[in-house]
Structure formats: structure tokens, C-alpha cells
MARBA-3410 file (N, C-alpha, C, O; in Angstrom, 1 decimal):
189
-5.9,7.6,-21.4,-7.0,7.9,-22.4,-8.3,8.1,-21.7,-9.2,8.9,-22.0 ~ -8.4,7.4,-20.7,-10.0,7.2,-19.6,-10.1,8.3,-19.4,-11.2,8.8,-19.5 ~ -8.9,9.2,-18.8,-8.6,10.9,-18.5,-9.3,11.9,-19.0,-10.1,12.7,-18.6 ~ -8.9,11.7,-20.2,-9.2,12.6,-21.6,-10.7,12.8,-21.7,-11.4,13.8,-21.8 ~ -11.3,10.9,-21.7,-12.8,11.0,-22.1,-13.3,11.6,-20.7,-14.2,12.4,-20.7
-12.7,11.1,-19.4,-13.8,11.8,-18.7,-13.8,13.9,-19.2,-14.7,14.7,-19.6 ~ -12.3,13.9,-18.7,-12.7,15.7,-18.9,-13.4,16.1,-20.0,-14.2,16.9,-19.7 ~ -13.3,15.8,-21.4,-14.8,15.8,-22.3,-16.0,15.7,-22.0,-16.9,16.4,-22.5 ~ -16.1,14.4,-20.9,-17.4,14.2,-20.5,-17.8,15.3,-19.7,-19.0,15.6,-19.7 ~ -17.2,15.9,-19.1,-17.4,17.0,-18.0,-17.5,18.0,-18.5,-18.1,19.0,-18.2
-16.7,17.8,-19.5,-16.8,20.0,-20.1,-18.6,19.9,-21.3,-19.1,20.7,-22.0 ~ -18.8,18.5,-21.0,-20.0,18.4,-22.1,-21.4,18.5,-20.9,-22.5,18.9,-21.1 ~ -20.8,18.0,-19.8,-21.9,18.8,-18.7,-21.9,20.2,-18.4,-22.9,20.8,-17.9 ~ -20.9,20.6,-18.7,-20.8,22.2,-18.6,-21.2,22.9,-19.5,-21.7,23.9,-19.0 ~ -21.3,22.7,-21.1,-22.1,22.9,-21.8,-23.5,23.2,-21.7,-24.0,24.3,-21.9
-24.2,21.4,-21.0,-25.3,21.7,-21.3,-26.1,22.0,-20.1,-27.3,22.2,-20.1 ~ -25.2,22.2,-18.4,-25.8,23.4,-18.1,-25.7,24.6,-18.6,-26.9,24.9,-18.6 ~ -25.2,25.4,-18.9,-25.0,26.6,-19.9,-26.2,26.5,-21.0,-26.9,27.6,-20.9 ~ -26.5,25.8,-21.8,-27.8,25.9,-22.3,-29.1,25.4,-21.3,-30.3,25.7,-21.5 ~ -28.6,24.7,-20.5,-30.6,24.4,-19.6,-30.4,25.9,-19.1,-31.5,26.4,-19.4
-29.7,26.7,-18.5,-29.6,28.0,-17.9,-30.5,28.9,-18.6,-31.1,29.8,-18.0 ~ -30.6,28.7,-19.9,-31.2,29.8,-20.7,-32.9,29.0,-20.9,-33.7,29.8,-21.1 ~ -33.2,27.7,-20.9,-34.5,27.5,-20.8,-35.3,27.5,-19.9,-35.0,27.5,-18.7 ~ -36.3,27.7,-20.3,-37.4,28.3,-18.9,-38.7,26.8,-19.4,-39.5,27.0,-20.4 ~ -38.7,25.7,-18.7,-39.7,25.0,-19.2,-40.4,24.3,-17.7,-39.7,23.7,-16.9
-41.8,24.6,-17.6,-42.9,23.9,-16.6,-43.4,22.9,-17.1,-43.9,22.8,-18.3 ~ -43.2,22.1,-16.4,-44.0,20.5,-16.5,-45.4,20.4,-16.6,-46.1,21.1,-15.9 ~ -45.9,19.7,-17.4,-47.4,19.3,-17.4,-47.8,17.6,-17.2,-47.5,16.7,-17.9 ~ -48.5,17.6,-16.1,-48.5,16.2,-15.7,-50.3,16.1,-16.6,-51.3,16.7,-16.3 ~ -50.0,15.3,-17.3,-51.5,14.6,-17.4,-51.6,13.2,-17.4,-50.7,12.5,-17.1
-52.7,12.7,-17.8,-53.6,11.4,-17.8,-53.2,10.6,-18.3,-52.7,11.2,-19.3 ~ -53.0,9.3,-18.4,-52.7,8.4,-19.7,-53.5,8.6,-20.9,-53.1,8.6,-22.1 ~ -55.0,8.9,-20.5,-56.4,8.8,-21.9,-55.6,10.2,-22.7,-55.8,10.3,-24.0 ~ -54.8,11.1,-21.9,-55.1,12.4,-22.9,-53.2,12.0,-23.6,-52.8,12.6,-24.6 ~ -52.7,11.2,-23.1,-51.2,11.1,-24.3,-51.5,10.8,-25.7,-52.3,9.9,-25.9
-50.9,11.6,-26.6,-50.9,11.2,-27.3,-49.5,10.9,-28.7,-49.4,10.5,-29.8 ~ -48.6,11.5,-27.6,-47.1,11.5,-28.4,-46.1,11.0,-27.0,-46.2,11.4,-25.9 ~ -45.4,10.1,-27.4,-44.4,9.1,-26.2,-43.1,9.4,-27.2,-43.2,9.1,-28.4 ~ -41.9,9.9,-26.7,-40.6,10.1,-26.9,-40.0,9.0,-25.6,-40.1,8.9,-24.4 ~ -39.1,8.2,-26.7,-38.5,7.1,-25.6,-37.0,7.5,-26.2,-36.6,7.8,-27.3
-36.1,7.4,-24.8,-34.4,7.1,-25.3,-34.1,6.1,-24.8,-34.6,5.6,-23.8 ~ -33.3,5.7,-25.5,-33.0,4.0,-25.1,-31.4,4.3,-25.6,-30.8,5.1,-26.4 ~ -30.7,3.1,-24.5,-29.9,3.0,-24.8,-29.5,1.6,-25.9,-29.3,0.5,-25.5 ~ -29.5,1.9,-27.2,-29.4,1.0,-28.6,-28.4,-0.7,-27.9,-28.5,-1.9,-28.2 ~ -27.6,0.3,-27.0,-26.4,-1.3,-26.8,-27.1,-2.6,-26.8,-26.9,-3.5,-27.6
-27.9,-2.6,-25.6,-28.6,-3.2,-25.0,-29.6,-3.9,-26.5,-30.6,-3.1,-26.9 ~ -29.5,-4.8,-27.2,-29.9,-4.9,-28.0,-30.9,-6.2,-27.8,-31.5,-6.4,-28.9 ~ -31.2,-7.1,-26.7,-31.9,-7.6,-26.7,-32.7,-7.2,-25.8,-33.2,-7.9,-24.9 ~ -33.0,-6.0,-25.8,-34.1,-5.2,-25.2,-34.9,-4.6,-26.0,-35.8,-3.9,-25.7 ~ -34.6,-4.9,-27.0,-34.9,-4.0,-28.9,-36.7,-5.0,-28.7,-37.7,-4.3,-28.7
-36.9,-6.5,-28.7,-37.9,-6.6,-28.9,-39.5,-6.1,-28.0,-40.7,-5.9,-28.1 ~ -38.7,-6.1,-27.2,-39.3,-5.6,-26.0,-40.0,-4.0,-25.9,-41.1,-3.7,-25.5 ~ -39.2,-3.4,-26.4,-39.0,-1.8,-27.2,-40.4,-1.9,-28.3,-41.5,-1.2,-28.3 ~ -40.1,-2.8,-29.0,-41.6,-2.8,-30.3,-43.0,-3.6,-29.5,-44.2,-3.4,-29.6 ~ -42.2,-4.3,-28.7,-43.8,-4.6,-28.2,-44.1,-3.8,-28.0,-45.0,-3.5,-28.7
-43.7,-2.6,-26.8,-44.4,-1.7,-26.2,-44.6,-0.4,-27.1,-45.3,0.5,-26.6 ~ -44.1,-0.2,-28.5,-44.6,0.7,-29.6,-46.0,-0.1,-30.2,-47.0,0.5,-30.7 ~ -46.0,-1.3,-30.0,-47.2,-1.7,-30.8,-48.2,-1.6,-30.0,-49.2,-1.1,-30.5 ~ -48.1,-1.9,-28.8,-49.6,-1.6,-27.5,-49.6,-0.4,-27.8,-50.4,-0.2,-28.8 ~ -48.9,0.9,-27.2,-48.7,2.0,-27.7,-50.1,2.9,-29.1,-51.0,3.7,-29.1
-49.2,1.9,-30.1,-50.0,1.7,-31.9,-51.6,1.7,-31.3,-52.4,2.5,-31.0 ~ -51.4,0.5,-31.2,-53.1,-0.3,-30.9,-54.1,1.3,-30.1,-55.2,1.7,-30.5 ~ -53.4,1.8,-29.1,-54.4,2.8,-27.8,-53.9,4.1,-29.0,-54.0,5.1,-28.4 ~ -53.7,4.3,-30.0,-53.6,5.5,-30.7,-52.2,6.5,-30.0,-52.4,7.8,-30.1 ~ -51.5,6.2,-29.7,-50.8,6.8,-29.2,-49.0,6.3,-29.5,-48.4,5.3,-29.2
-48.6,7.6,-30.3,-47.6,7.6,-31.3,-46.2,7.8,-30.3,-45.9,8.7,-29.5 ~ -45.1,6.3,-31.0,-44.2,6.5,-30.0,-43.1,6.9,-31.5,-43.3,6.7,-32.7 ~ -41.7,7.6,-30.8,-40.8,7.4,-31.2,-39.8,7.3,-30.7,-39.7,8.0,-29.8 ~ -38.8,6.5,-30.9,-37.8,5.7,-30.3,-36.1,7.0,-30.6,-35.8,7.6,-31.6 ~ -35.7,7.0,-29.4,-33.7,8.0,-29.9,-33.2,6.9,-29.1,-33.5,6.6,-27.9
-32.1,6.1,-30.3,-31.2,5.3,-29.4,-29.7,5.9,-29.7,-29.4,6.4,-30.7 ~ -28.8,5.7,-28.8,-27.5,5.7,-28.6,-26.7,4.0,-29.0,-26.5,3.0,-28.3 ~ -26.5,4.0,-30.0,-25.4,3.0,-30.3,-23.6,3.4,-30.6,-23.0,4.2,-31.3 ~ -23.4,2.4,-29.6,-21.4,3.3,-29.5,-20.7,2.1,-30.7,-19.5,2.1,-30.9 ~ -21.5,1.4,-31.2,-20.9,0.5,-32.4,-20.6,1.6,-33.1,-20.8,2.8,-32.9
-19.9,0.9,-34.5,-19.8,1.2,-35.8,-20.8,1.3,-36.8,-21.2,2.3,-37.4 ~ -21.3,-0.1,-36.9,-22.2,-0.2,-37.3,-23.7,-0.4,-36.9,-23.6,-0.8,-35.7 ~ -25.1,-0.3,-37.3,-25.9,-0.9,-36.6,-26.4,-1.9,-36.8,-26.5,-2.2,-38.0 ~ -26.8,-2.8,-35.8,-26.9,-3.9,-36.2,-28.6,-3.9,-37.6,-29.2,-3.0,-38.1 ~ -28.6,-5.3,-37.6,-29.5,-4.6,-38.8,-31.5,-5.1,-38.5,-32.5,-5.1,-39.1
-30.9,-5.2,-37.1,-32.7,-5.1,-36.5,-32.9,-3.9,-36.4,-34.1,-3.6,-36.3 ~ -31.9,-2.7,-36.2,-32.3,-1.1,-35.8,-32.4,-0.7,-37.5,-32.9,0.5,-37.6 ~ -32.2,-1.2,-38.7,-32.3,-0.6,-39.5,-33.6,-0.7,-40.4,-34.2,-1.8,-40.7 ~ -34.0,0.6,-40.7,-35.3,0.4,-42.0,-36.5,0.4,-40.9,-37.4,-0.4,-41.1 ~ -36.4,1.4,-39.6,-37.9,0.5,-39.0,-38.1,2.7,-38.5,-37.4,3.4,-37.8
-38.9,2.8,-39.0,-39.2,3.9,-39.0,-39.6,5.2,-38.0,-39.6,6.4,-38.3 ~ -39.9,4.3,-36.4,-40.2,4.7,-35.2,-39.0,4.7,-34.4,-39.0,5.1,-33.2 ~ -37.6,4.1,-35.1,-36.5,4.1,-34.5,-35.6,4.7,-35.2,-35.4,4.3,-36.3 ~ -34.7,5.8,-34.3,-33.8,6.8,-35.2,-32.6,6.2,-34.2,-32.7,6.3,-33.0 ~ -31.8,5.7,-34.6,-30.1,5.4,-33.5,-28.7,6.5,-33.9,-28.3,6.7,-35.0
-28.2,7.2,-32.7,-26.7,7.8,-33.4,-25.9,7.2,-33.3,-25.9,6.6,-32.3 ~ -25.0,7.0,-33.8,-23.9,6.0,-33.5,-22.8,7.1,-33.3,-23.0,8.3,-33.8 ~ -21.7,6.7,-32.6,-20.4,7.4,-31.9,-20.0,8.2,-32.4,-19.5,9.2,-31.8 ~ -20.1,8.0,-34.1,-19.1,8.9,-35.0,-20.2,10.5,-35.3,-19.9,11.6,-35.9 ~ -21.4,10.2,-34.7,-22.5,11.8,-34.6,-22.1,12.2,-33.5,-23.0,12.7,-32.9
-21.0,12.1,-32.9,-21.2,13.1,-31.6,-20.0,13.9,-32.0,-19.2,13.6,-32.9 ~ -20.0,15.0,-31.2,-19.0,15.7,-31.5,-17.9,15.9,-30.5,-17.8,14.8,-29.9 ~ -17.0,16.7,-30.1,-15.6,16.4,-29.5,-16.2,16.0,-27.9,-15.6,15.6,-26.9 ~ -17.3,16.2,-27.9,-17.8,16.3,-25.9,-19.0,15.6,-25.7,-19.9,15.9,-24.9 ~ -19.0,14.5,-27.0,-20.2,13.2,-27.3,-21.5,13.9,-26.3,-22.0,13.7,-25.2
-21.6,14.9,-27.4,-22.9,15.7,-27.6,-23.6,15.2,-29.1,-22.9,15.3,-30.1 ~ -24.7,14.8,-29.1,-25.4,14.4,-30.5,-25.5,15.7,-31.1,-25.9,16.7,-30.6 ~ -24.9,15.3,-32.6,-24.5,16.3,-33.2,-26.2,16.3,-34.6,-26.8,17.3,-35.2 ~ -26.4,15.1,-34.6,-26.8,15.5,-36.1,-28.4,15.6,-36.1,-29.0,15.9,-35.1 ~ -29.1,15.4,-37.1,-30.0,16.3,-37.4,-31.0,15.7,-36.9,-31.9,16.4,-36.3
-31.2,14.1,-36.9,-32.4,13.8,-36.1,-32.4,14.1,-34.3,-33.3,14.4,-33.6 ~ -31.1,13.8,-33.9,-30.9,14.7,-32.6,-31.8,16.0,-32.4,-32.7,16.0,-31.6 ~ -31.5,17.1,-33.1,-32.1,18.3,-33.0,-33.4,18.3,-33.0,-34.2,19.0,-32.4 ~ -34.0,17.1,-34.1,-35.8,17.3,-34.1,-36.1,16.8,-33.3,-37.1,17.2,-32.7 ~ -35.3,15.4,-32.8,-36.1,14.7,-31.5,-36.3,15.9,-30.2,-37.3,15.9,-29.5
-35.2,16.6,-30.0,-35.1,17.4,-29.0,-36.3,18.8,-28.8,-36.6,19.5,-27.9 ~ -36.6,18.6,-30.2,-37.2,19.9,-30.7,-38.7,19.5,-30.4,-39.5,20.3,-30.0 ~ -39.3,18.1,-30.6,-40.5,17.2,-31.0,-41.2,17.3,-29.5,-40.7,16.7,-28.6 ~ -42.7,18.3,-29.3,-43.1,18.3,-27.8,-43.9,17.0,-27.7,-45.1,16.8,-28.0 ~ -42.9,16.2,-27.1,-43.6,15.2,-26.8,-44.7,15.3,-26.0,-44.9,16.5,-25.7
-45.7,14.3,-25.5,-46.8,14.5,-24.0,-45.7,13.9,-22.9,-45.2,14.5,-21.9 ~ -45.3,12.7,-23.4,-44.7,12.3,-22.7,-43.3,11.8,-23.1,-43.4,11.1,-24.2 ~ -41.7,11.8,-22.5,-40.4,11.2,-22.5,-40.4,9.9,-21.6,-40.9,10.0,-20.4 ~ -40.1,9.2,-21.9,-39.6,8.2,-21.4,-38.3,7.6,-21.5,-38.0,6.9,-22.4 ~ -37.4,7.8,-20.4,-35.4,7.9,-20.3,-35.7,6.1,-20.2,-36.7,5.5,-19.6
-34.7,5.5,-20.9,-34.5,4.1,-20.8,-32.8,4.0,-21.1,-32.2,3.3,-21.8 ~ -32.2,5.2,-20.2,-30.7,4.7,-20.0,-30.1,4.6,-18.7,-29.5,5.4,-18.0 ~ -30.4,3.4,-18.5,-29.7,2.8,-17.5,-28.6,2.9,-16.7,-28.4,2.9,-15.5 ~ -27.8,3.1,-18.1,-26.3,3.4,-17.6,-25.8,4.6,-17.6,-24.6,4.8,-17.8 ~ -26.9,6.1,-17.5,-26.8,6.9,-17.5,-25.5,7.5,-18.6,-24.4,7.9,-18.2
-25.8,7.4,-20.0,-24.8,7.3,-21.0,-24.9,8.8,-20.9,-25.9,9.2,-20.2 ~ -23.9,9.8,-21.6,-23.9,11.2,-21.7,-24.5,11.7,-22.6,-25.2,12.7,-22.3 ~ -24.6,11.2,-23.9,-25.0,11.8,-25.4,-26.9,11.1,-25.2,-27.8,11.5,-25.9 ~ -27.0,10.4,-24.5,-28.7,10.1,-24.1,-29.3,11.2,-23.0,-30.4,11.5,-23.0 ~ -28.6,11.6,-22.2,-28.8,12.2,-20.8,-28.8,13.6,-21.3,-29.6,14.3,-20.7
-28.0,14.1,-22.7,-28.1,15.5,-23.2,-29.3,15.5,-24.1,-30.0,16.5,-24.4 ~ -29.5,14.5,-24.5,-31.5,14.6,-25.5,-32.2,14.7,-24.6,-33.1,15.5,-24.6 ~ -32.2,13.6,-23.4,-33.7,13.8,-22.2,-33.7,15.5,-22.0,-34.3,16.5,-22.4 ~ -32.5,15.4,-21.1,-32.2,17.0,-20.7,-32.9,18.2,-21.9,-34.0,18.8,-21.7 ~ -32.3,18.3,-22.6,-32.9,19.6,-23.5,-34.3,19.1,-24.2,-34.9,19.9,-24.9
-34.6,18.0,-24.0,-35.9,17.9,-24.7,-37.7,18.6,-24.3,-38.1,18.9,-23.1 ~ -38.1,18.7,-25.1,-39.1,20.1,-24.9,-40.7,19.5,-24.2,-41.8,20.0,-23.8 ~ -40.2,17.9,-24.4,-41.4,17.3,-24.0,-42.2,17.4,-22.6,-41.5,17.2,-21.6 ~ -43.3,17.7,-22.5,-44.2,17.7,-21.5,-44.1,17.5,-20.1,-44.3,18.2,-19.1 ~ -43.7,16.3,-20.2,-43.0,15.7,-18.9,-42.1,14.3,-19.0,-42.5,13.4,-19.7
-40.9,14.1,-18.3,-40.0,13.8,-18.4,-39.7,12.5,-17.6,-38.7,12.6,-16.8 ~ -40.4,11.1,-17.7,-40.1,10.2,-16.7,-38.4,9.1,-16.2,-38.0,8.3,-17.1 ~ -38.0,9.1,-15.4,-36.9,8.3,-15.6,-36.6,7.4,-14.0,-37.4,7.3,-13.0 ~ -35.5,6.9,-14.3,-35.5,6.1,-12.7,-35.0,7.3,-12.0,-34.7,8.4,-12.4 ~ -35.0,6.8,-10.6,-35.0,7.8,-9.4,-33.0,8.1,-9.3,-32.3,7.1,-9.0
-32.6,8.9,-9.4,-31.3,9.3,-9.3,-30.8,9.2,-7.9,-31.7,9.2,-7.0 ~ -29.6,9.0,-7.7,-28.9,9.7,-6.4,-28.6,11.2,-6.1,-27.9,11.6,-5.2 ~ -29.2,12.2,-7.2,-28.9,13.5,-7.1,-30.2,14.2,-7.4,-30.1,15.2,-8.1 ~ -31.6,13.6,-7.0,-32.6,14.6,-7.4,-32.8,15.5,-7.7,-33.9,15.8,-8.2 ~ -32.1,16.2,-7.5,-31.9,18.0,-7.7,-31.6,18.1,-8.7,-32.1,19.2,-9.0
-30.6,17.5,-9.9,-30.0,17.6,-10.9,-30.3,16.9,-11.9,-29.7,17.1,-13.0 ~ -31.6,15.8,-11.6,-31.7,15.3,-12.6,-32.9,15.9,-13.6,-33.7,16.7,-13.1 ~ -32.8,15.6,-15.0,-33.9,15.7,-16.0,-35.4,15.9,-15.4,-36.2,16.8,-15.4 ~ -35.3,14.7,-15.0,-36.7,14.3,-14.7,-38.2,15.0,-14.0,-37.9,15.8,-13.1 ~ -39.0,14.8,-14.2,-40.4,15.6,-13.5,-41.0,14.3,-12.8,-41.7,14.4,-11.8
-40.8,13.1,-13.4,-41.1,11.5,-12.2,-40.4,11.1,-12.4,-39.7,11.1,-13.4 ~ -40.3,10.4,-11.4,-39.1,9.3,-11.2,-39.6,7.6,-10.6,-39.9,7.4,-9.5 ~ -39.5,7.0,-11.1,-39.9,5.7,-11.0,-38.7,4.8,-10.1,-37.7,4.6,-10.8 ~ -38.7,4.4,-9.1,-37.7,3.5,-7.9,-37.8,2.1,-8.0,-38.5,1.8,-7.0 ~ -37.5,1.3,-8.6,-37.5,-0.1,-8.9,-35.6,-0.4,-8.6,-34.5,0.2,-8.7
-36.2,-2.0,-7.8,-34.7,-2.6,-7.8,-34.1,-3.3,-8.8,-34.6,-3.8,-9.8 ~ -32.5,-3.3,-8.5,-31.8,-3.5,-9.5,-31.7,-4.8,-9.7,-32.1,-5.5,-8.8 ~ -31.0,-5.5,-11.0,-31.2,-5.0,-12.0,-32.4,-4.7,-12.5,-33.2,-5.6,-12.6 ~ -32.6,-3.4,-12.9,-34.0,-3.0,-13.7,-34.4,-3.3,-14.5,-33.7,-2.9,-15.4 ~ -35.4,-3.9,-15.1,-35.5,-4.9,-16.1,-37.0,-4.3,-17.1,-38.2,-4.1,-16.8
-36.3,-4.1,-18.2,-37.0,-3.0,-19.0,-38.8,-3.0,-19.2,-39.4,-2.0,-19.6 ~ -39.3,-4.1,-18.8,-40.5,-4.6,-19.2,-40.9,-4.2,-18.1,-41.8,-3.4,-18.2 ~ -40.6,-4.6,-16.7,-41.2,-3.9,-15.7,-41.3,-2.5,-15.3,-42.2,-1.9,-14.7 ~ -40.3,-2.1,-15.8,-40.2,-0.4,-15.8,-41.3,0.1,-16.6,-42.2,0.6,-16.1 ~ -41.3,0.0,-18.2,-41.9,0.4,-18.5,-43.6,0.3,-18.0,-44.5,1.1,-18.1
-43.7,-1.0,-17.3,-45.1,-1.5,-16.8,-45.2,-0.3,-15.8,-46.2,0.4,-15.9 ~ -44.5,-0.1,-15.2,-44.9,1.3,-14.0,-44.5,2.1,-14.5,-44.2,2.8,-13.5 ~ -44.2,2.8,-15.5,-44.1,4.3,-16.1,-45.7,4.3,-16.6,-46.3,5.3,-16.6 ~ -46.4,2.7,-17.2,-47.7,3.4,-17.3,-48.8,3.1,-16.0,-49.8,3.7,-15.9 ~ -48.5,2.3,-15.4,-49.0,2.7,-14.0,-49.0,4.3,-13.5,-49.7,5.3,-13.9
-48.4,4.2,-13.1,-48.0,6.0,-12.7,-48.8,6.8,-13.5,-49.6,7.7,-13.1 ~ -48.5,6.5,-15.0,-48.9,7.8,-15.5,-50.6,7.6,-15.6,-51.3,8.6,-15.2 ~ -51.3,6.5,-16.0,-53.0,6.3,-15.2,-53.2,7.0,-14.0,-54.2,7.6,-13.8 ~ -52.3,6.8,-13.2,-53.3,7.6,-11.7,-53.1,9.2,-11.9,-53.8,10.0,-11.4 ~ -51.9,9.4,-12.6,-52.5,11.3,-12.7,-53.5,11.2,-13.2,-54.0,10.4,-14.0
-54.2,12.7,-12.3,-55.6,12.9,-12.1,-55.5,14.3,-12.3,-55.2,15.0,-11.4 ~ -55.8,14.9,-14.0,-55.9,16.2,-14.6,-56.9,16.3,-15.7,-57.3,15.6,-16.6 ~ -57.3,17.6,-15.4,-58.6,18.1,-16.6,-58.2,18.4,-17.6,-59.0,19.1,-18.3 ~ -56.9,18.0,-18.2,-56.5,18.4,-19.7,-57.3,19.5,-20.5,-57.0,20.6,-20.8 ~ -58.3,18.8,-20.5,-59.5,19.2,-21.5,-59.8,21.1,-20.9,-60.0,22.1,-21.6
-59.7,21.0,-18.9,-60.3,22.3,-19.2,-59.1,23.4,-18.9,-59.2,24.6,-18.6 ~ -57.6,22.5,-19.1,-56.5,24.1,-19.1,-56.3,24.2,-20.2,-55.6,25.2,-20.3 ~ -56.6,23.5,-21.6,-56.4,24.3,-23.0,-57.1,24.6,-23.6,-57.1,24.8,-24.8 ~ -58.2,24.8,-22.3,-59.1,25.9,-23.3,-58.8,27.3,-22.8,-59.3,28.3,-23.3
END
């Protein structure tokens, strides 16, 4: 059975090179002062990482700057802290389709939604989270540092030791993004 899901898993990387092939997207690195839209993926499993997740929407809240949460849940059900909270959209197993590609509709808008900034929070490099960072249209694209630089998503990469522990990550994803040093203001005019 392990067989099966990997070669799905594989023919769903082949996919979605076949669609990155056809996008043409340049990075825009700016400032922390000038964000003002944060796209996070999270991996949903990980569920006592969930409070942690709102803290950092509510600092977020507080500085004017609008986060929205894509999580991957491989349950059945969700549990019922992901439900009714409006900054968090979760798919669960049964939205993917034969090559656990996110199939359904908030997939497409998160993918669609130009963030300023992404922020990857899958650890375990899941496939159906790894195909939203990937095609997503957002600005620029932060995640941990890969063993394949070349192929990853990402436009930064953040290198923390293991285990990675979500509060500090996020603390240096906004480290980092403070020290870019860009005139926002004078390339859109």
C-alpha cells in the first residue's frame, strides 16, 4: 500500500512541475512596516501548535497586518478548536484528490490570494501543503532551509536546529523580514 501512495505522491510532483513550468513569478522582498497580508501553511496535525498559531495572528491583528491561516488536517474530522474561527481554513484528506493535491475551493483562493508575505509551517514537508506554498502567488515565500535549494518554494529560508520549535521560527521569520532594507514606497510608483 506504502507503494501505491508513494507513486501518487510522485506523479503529484510531476504535476505540479508541469504547472510551476508555465508560471513566470519574481520575488519581492520588502520591509516588515510595508506587510500588510501574511499567508501561513501549517501543518493542522500538529495541534498543540494551534495556540501558538493565534498568538502570532493576534500580534499580527494588533501591528495591522492581516494573517490567514491553510492547514492540512489528515483526520476525519476536525477537531473543534480549528472550527468556527475565521482566519483558519483546514482540508482534510477526503479534499484531495487521487495525487493528494488540494482539490477544493478555499485551496484555489488561498493559492490565488497575493499575499506580501507566505509563511511554510510544514515541517514534515507534507505534499498537499508543499503544492499551496508552491503555486502560491504570494510576494515572497519564507520556509526552513531545505537539503535541495534549488527546488525548493522558497525566496528565504530560515536554518534553525532541530527539533524546530514553532515560536522560535516564527520569531526569526520576523527578525529577517525587519532587516530587509526596501523603498516599497518608491517601486510602486
Amino acid at each position: 500500500m506504502e507503494l501505491f501512495r508513494n507513486l501518487r505522491v510522485k506523479a503529484g510532483y510531476a504535476f505540479l512541475a508541469f504547472k510551476l513550468a508555465k508560471i513566470r513569478r519574481k520575488p519581492f522582498f520588502c520591509n516588515f512596516r510595508n506587510i500588510k497580508t501574511i499567508g501561513v501553511v501549517w501543518d493542522a496535525s500538529a495541534s498543540e501548535e494551534f495556540p501558538l498559531l493565534s498568538k502570532f495572528y493576534h500580534n499580527m491583528s494588533d501591528k495591522n497586518v492581516d494573517v490567514t491561516i491553510f492547514g492540512y488536517y489528515s483526520g476525519k474530522e476536525l477537531p473543534d478548536q480549528y472550527t468556527a474561527i475565521r482566519y483558519l481554513t483546514c482540508v482534510k484528506r477526503q479534499e484531495l484528490d487521487f495525487f493528494y493535491r488540494p482539490v477544493s475551493h478555499e485551496a484555489s483562493v488561498f493559492t490565488r490570494r497575493p499575499f506580501d508575505v507566505l509563511i511554510d509551517i510544514n515541517f514534515r514537508k507534507l505534499f498537499p501543503l508543499h503544492y499551496i506554498t508552491a503555486l502560491s502567488t504570494a510576494a515572497l515565500k519564507v520556509g526552513l532551509t531545505d537539503s535541495q535549494p534549488e527546488a525548493s518554494p522558497f525566496d528565504m529560508m530560515i536554518s534553525l536546529k532541530k527539533p524546530v520549535m514553532i515560536e522560535s521560527y516564527l520569531d526569526q521569520v520576523l527578525f529577517y523580514l525587519t532587516m530587509i532594507n526596501s523603498d516599497t514606497e518608491k517601486k510602486a510608483v
